[in-house]
N, C-alpha and C positions, 0 to 999 in steps of 0.2 A: 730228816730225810736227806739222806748225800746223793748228790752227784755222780753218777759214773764219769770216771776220765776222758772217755770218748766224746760224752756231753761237751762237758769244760774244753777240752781240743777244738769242738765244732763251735763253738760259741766262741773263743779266742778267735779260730780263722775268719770268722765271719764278721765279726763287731771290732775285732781289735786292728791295730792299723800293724803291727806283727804278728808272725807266730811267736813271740813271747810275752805281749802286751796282755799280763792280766790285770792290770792294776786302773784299767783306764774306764771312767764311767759307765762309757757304753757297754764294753763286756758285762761290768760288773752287774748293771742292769739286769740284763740278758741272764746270767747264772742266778739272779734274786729270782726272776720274772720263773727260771724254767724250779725252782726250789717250790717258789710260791706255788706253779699247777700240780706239783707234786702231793704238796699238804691238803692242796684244798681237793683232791681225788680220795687224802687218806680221812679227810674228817667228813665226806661224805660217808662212808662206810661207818667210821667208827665215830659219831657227833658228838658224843658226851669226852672227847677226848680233851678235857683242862689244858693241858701243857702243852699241845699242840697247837691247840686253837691260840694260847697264848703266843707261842712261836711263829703264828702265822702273821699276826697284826704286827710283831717286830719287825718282820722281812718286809712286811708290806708299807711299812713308817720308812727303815732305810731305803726301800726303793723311788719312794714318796720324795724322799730329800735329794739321792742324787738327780732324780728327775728334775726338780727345779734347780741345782747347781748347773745341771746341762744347758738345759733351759737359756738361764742368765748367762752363761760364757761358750755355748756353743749352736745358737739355736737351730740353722740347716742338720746339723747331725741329731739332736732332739727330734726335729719334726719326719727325717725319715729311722730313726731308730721305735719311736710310734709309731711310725707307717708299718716297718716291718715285723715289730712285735705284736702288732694289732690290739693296741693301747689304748685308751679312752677313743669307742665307736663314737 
């Protein structure tokens, strides 16, 4: 499932500390996070989807690890990047 550009733009201005910063956890988060509701809207409809459902526990491991790299070297920006993603209630 991609991303429309506008997404990726709105999620740059909001998480990234520029508008060019896509490379920085928090975005990167933030584009897994909005991939990840994407998938899991498409294998509610379509559940026997293999390769999907494979691809979702991928996005969901890399998002897993940047979380805890944030975590350990940035932790104010983790605890409201959870706040505003509304991450582990």
């Amino acid at each position: 499932m991609a991303i429309k550009k506008e997404d990726v733009n709105v999620a740059v201005q909001k998480f990234g500390k520029n508008a060019l910063d896509t490379g920085s956890a928090s975005v990167q988060i933030a584009l897994l996070s909005k991939r990840i509701e994407a998938l899991t809207a498409h294998l509610k409809k379509n559940g026997e989807d293999a390769p999907a459902r494979r691809s979702l526990m991928t996005l969901v491991g890399k998002r897993h690890s940047l979380l805890g790299y944030l975590a350990r070297t940035d932790r104010e920006q983790y605890l409201k990047l959870l706040e505003q993603l509304g991450l582990r209630r």
